[in-house]
C-alpha positions as a Python dict, from the first residue, in 0.01 Angstrom:
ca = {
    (1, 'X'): (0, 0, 0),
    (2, 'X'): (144, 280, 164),
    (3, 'X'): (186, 620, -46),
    (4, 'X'): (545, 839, 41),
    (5, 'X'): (438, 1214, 11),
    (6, 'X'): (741, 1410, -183),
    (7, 'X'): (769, 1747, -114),
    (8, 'X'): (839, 2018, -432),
    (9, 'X'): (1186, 2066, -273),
    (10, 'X'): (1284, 1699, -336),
    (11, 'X'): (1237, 1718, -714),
    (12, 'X'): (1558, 1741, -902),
    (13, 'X'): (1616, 2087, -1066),
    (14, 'X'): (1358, 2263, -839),
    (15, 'X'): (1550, 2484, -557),
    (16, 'X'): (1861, 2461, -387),
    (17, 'X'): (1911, 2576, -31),
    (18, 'X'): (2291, 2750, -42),
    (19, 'X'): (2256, 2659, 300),
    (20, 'X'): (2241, 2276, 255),
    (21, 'X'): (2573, 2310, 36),
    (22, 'X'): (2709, 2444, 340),
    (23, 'X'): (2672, 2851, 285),
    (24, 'X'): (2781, 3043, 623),
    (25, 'X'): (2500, 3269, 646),
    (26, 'X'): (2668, 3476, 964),
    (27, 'X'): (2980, 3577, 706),
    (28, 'X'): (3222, 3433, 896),
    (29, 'X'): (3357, 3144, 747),
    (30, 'X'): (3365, 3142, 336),
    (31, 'X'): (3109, 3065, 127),
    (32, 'X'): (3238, 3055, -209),
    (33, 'X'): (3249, 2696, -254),
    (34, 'X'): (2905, 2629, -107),
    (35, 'X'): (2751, 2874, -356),
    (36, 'X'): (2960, 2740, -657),
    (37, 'X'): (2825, 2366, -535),
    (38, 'X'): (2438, 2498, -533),
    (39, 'X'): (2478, 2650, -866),
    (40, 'X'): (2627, 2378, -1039),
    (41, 'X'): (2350, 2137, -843),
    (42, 'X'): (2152, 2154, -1167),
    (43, 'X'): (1846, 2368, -969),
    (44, 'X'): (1691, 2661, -1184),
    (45, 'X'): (1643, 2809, -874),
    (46, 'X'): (1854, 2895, -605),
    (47, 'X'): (1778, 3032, -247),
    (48, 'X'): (2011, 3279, -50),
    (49, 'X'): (1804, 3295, 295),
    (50, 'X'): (1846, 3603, 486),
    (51, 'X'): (2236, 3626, 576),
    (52, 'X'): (2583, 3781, 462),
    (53, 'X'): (2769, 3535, 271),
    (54, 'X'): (3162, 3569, 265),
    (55, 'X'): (3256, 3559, -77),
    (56, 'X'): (3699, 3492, -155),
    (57, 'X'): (3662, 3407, -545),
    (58, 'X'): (3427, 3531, -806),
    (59, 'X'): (3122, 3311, -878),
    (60, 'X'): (3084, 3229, -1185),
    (61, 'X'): (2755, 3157, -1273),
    (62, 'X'): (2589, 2852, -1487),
    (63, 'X'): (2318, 2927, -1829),
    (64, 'X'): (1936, 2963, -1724),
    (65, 'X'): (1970, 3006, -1353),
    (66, 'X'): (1755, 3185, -1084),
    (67, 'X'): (1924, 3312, -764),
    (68, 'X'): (1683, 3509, -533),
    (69, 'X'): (1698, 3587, -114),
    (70, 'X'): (1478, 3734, 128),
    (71, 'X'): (1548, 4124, -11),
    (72, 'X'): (1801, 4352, -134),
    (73, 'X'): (1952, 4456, 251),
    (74, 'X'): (1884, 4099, 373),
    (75, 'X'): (2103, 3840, 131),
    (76, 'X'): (2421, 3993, 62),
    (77, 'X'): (2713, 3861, -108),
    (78, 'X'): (3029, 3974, 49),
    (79, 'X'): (3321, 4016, -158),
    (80, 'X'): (3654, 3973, 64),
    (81, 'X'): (3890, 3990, -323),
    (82, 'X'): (3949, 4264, -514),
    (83, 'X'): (3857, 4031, -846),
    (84, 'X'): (3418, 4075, -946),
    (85, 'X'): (3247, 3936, -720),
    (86, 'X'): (2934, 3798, -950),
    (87, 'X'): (2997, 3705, -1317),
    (88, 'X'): (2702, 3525, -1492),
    (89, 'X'): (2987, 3378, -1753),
    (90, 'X'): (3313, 3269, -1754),
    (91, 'X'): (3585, 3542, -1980),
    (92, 'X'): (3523, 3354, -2249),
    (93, 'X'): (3147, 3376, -2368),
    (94, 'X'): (2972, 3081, -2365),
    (95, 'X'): (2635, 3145, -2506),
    (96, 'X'): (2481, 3242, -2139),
    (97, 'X'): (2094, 3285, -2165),
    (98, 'X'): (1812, 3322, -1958),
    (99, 'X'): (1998, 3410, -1575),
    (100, 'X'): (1764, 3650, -1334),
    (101, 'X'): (1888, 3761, -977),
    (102, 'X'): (1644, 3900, -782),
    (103, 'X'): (1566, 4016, -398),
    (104, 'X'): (1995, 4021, -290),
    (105, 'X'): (2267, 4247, -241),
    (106, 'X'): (2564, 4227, -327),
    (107, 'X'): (2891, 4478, -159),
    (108, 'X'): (3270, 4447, -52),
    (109, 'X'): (3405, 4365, 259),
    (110, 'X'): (3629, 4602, 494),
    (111, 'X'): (3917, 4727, 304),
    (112, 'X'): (3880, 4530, -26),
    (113, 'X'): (3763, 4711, -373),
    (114, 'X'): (3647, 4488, -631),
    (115, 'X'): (3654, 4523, -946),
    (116, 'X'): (3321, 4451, -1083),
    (117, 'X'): (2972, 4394, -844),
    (118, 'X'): (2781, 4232, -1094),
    (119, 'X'): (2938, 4103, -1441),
    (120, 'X'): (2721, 4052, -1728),
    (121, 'X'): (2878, 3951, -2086),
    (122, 'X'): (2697, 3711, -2327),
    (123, 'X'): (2326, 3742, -2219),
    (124, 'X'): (1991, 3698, -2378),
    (125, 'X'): (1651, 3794, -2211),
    (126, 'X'): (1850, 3863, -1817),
    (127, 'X'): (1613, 3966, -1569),
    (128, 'X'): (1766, 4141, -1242),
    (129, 'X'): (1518, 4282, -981),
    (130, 'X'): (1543, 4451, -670),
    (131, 'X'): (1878, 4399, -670),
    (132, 'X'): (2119, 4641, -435),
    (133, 'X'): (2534, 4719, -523),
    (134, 'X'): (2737, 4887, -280),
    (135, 'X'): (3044, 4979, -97),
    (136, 'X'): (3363, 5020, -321),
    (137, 'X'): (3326, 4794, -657),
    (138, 'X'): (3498, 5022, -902),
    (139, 'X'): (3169, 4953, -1124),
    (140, 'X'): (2879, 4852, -998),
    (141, 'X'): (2724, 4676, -1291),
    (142, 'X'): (2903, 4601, -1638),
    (143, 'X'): (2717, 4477, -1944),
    (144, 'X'): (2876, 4314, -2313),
    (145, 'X'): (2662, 4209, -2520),
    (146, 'X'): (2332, 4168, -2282),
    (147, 'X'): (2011, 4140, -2527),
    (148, 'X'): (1646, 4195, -2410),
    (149, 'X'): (1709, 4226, -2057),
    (150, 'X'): (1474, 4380, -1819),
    (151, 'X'): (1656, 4561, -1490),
    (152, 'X'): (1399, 4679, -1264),
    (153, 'X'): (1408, 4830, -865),
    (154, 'X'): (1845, 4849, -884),
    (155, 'X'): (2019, 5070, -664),
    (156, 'X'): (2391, 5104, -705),
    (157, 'X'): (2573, 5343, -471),
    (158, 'X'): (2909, 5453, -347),
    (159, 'X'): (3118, 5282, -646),
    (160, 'X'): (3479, 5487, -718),
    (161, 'X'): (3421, 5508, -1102),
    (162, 'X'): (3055, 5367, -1224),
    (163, 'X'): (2730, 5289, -1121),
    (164, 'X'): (2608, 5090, -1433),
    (165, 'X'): (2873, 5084, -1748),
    (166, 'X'): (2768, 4919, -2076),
    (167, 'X'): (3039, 4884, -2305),
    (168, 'X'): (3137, 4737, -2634),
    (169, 'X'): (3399, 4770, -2874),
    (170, 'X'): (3331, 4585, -3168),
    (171, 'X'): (3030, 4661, -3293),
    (172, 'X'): (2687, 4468, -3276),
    (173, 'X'): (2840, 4151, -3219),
    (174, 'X'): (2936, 4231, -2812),
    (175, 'X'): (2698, 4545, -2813),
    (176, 'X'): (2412, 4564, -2529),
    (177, 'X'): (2050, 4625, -2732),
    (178, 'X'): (1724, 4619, -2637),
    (179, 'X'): (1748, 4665, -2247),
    (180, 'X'): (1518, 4865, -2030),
    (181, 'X'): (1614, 4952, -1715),
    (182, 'X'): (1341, 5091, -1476),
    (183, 'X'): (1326, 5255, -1129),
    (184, 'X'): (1684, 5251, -1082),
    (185, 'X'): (1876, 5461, -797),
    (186, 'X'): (2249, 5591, -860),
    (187, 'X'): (2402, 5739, -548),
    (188, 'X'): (2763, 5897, -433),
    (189, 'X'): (2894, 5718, -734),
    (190, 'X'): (3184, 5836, -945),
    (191, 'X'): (2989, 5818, -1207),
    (192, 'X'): (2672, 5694, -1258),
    (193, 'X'): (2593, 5576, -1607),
    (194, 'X'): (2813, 5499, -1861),
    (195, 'X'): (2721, 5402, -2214),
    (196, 'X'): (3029, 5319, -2398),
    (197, 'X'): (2866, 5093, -2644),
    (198, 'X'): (3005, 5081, -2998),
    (199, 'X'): (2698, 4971, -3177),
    (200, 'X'): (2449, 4956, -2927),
    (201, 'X'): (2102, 5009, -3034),
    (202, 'X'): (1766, 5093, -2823),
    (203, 'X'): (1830, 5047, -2463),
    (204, 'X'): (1550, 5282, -2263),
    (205, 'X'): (1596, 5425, -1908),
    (206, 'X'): (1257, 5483, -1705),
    (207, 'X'): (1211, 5665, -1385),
    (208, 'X'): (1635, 5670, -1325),
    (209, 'X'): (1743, 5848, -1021),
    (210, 'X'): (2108, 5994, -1008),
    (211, 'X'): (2219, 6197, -708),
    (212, 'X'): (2572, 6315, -583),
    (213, 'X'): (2773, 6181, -822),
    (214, 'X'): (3137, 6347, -790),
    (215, 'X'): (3147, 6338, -1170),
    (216, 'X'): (2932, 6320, -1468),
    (217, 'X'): (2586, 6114, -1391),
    (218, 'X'): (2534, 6012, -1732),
    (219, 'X'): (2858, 5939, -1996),
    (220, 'X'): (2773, 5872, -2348),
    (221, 'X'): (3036, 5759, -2581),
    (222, 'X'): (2822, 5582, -2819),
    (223, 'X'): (2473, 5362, -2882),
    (224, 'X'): (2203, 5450, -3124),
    (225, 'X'): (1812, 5519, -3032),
    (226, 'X'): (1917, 5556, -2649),
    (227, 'X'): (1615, 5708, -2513),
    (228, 'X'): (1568, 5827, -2080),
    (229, 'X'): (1255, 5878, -1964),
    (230, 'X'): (1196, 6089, -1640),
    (231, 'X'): (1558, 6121, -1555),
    (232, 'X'): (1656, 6284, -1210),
    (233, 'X'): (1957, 6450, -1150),
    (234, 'X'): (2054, 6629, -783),
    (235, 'X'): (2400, 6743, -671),
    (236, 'X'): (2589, 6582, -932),
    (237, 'X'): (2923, 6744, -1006),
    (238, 'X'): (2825, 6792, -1348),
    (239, 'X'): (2638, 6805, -1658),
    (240, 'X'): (2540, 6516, -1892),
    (241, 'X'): (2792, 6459, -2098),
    (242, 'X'): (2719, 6356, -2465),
    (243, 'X'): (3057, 6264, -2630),
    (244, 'X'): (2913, 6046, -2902),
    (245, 'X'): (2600, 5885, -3054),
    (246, 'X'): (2293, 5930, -3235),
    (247, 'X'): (1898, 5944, -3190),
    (248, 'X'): (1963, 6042, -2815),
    (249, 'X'): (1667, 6130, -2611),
    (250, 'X'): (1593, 6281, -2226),
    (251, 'X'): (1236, 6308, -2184),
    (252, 'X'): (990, 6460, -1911),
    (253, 'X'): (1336, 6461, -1690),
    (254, 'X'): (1423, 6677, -1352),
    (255, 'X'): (1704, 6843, -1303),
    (256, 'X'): (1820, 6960, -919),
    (257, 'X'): (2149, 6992, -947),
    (258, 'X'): (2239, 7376, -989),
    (259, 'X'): (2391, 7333, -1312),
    (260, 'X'): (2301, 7302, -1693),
    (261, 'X'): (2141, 6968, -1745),
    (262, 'X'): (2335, 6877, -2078),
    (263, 'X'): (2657, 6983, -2225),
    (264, 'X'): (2853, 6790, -2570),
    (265, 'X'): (3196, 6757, -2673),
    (266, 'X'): (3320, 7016, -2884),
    (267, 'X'): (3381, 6786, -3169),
    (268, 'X'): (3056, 6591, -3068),
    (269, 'X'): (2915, 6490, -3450),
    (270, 'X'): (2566, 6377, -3380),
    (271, 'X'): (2333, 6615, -3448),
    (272, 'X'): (2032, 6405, -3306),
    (273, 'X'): (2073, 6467, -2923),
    (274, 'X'): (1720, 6589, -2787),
    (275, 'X'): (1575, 6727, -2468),
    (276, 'X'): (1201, 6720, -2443),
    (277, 'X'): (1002, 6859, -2143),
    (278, 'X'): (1301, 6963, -1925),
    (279, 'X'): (1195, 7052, -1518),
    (280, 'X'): (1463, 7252, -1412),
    (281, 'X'): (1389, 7361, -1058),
    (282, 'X'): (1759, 7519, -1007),
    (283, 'X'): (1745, 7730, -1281),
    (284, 'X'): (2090, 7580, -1459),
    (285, 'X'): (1904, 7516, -1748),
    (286, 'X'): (2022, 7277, -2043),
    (287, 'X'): (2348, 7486, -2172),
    (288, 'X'): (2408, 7703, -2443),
    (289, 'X'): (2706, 7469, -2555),
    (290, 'X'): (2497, 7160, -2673),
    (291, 'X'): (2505, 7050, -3028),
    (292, 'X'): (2111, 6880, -2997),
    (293, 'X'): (1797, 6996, -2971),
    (294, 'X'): (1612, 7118, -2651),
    (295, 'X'): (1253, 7194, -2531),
    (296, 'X'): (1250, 7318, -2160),
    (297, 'X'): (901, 7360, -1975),
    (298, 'X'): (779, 7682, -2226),
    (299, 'X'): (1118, 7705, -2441),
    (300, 'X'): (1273, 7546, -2707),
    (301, 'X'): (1635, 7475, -2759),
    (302, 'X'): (1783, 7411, -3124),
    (303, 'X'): (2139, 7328, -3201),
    (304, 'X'): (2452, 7588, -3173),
    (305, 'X'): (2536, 7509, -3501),
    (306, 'X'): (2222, 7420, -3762),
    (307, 'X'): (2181, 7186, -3972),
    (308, 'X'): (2060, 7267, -4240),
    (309, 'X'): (1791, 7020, -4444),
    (310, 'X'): (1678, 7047, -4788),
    (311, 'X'): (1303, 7028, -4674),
    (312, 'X'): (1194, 7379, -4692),
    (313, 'X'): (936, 7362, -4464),
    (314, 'X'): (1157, 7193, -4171),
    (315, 'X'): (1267, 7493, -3925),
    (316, 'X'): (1607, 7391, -3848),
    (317, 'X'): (1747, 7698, -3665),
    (318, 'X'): (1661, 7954, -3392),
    (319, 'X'): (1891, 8200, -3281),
    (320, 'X'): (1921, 8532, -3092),
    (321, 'X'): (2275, 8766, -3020),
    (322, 'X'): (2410, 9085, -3054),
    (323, 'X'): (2616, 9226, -3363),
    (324, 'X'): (2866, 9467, -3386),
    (325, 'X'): (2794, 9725, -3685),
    (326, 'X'): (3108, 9848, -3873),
    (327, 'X'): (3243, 10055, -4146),
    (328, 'X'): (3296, 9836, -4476),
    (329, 'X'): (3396, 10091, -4689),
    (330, 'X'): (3782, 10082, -4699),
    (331, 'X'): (3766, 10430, -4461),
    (332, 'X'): (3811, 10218, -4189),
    (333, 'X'): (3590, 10460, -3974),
    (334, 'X'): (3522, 10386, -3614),
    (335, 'X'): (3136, 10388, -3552),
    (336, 'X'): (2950, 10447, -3218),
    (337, 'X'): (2723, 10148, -3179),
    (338, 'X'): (2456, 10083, -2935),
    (339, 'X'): (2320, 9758, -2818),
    (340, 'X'): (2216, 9605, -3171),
    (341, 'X'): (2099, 9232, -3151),
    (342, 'X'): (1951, 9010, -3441),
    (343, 'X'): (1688, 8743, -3451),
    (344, 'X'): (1768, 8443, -3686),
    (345, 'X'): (1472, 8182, -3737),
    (346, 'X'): (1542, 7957, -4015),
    (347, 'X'): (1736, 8134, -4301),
    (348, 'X'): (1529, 8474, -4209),
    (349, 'X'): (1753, 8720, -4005),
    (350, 'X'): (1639, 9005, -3878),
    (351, 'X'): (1856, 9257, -3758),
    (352, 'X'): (1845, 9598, -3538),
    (353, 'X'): (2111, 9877, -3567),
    (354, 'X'): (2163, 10160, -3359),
    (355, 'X'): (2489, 10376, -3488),
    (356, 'X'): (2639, 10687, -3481),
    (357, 'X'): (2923, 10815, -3741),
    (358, 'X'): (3214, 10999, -3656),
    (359, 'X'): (3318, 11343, -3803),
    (360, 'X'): (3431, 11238, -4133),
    (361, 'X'): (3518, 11402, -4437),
    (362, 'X'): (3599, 11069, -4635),
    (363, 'X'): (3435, 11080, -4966),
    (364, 'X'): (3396, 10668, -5016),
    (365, 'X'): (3063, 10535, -5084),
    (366, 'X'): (2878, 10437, -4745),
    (367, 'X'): (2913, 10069, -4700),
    (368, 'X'): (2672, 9980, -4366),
    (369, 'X'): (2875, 9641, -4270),
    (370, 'X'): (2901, 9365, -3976),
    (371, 'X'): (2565, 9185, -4073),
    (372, 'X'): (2568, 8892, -3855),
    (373, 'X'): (2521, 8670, -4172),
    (374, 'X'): (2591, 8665, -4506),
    (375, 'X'): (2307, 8843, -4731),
    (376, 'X'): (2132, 8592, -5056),
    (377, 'X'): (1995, 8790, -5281),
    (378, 'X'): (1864, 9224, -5200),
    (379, 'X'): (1692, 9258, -4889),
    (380, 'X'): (1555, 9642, -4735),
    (381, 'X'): (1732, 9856, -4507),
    (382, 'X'): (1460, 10066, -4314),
    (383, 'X'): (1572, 10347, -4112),
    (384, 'X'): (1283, 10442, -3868),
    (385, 'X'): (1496, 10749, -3689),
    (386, 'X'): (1789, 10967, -3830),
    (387, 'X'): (1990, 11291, -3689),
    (388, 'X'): (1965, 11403, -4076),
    (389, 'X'): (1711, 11534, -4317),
    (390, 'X'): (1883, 11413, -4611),
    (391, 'X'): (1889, 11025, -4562),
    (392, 'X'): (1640, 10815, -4728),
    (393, 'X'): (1445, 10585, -4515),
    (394, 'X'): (1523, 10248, -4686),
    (395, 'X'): (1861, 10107, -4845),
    (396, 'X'): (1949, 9756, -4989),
    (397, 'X'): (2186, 9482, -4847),
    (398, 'X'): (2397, 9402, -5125),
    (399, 'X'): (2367, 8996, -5233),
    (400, 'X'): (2693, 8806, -5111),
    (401, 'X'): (2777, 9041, -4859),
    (402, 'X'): (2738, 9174, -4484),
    (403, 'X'): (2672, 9495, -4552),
    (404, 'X'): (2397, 9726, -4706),
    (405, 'X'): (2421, 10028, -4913),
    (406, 'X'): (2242, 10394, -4788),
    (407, 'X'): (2073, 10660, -4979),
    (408, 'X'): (1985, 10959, -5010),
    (409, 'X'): (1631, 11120, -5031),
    (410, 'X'): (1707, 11220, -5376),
    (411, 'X'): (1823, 10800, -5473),
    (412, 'X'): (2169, 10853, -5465),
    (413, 'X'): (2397, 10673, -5295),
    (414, 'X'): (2535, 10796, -4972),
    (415, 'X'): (2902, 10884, -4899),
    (416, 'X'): (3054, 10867, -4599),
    (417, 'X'): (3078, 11259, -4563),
    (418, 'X'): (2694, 11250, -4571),
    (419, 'X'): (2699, 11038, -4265),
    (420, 'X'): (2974, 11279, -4051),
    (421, 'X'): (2806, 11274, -3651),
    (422, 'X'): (2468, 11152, -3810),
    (423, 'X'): (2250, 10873, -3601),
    (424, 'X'): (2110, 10581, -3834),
    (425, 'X'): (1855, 10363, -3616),
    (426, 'X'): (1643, 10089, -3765),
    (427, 'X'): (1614, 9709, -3875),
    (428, 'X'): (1745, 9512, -4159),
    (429, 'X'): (1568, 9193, -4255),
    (430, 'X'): (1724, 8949, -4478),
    (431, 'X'): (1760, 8584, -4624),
    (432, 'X'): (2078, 8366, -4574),
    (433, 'X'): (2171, 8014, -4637),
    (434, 'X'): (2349, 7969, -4309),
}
């Protein structure tokens, strides 16, 4: 009895060769059919061996399927159509699960622009490694509704509007959650991430590296807990741009690009945008127009606006500037100011004058105004240097107001007469609810 050896290739399901479905591996002739033939073969596996395969139509891929080459720069797919050139499920979602693509490229052919490299909608656990987009597709990669994917060693470059775009418009149910995508290279894209993502929750970014994009290198619209960690940035065209969102966070990330790392939309309402352990070797810095919170190598960034909590001991606020003291007393008297700035941490302000009066006759009581804040409660006025003998040292800021009210040695009230070509330096230190 003779015994027939049967080689792991032979066993149904195992790998298909593209190749034995009649793939043209030199590009010339197409191989879209030969591809769609191996993929439907019922294989979980199938082989692109080293070559550049002519692609006319978008391949649709089938649930639960492997396709792998011999590296990123060695199998390419070759779209000659302007339609994506990978989709891993047909327009309408069909419960797709389980596809990985590893070790193959995937770019356009001379003078075609595709719509979409790689096309990902309906997806649970994806896994797409060393994987390598280029040449023209006006996205690179597009995600709806991918869950628990893992995209590792990617590099997407020279796409004429987006490297990698998740989107989503209704919500959870086509949202992209609970992705991490690691070791990723962006390159003379438009842009190169895009997270428009209505509903999208905890998708992480490790060791991304964006460079020379002619716009924005990282878009967000929306998506909750959307953390990046070590995120690169050099000779982008701009900031990042945080339009929407919430629980946003850029961690231990570099930023080359001579520019401010972050800016927000003006009517941006998440307050819970944070920078943590920003390396800024161009000096651009993270912006002074950002409504988050910041913490640079040595310095910490808080909001432009606060927000102010109800937990007393929570410091919500830091702020420095400059102030402009002015008459408050009806006389509408011109005073000489020098440079006077204020220090607000919290709802403590602290506040440093440096004024001169004019030559005034005007009898109305002295009204010390143009506090940068609104005073809560009576807070001291010290005067460490005046021009005259008869001004006290201390006065009061009057509760509800911006001003303060000045004295005399003798505890009266000053008026401004008292004040004609006098010098008032000092600091006024007070509490506000701003």
């Amino acid at each position: 009895m003779s015994l027939t050896k049967v080689s792991y290739s032979m066993i149904t399901g195992a790998v298909a060769n593209v190749l034995d479905y009649g793939a043209d591996p030199t590009g010339v002739a197409s191989s879209s059919a030969a591809i769609t033939l191996a993929l439907a073969s019922g294989a979980k596996q199938v082989y692109f061996p080293q070559g550049q395969y002519r692609t006319t139509a978008t391949i649709d891929r089938p649930t639960g399927v492997r396709m792998f080459g011999d590296g990123a720069a060695f199998s390419t797919i070759v779209a000659y159509h302007n339609n994506s050139i990978i989709r891993t499920a047909p327009a309408v979602f069909s419960g797709d699960a389980y596809n990985s693509m590893e070790d193959m490229g995937v770019k356009n052919g001379a003078t075609f622009n595709s719509a979409i490299g790689i096309e990902l909608a309906n997806l649970n656990q994806p896994s797409f490694k060393r994987i390598r987009i280029e040449l023209g597709p006006l996205i690179g990669m597009r995600q709806i509704f991918v869950l628990n994917g893992e995209f590792e060693e990617i590099s997407i470059i020279d796409c004429t509007d987006v490297g990698l775009y998740l989107y989503g418009n209704t919500g959870l149910a086509a949202a992209n959650n609970r992705n991490v995508f690691q070791c990723m290279n962006m390159t003379y894209n438009a842009r190169g991430i895009v997270v428009d993502d209505t509903g999208g929750l905890n998708n992480v970014f490790n060791d991304v590296a964006i460079e020379s994009s002619t716009s924005y290198p990282v878009e967000i619209s929306n998506c909750n807990q959307l953390t990046f960690n070590g995120l690169y940035l050099e000779g982008n065209a701009q900031s990042v741009w945080c339009r929407g969102g919430d629980f946003i966070t850029f961690r231990d990330c570099f930023n080359v690009s001579a520019i401010p790392f972050i800016r927000t939309s003006p009517n941006f309402v998440s307050t819970r945008v944070y920078v943590e352990r920003l390396f800024d070797l161009s000096a651009g810095g993270v912006g002074t127009n950002g409504n988050y919170m910041g913490q640079e190598y040595g310095r910490i960034h808080f909001p432009a606006t606060a927000v102010v909590t109800t937990d007393p001991n929570t410091l919500d606020d830091y702020e420095e500037g400059t102030w402009s003291p002015a008459d408050a007393s009806g006389a509408s008297l011109v005073l000489s100011n020098g440079v006077c700035r204020y220090t607000k941490i919290g709802r403590i302000v602290t506040a440093n004058f440096n004024t001169t009066y004019p030559s005034t006759a005007n009898g109305a009581t002295v009204a010390y105004g143009g506090l940068p804040f609104i005073n809560k409660g009576f807070a001291s006025v010290n005067i460490g240097y005046t021009t005259s003998a008869t001004v006290a040292r201390t006065g009061i800021t009057d509760d509800e107001t911006t001003y303060s009210r000045l004295y005399s040695t003798s505890n009266v009230a000053l008026i401004n007469s008292d004040l004609s070509t006098v010098t008032i330096r000092g600091t006024i230190v007070y509490e506000t609810d701003v």
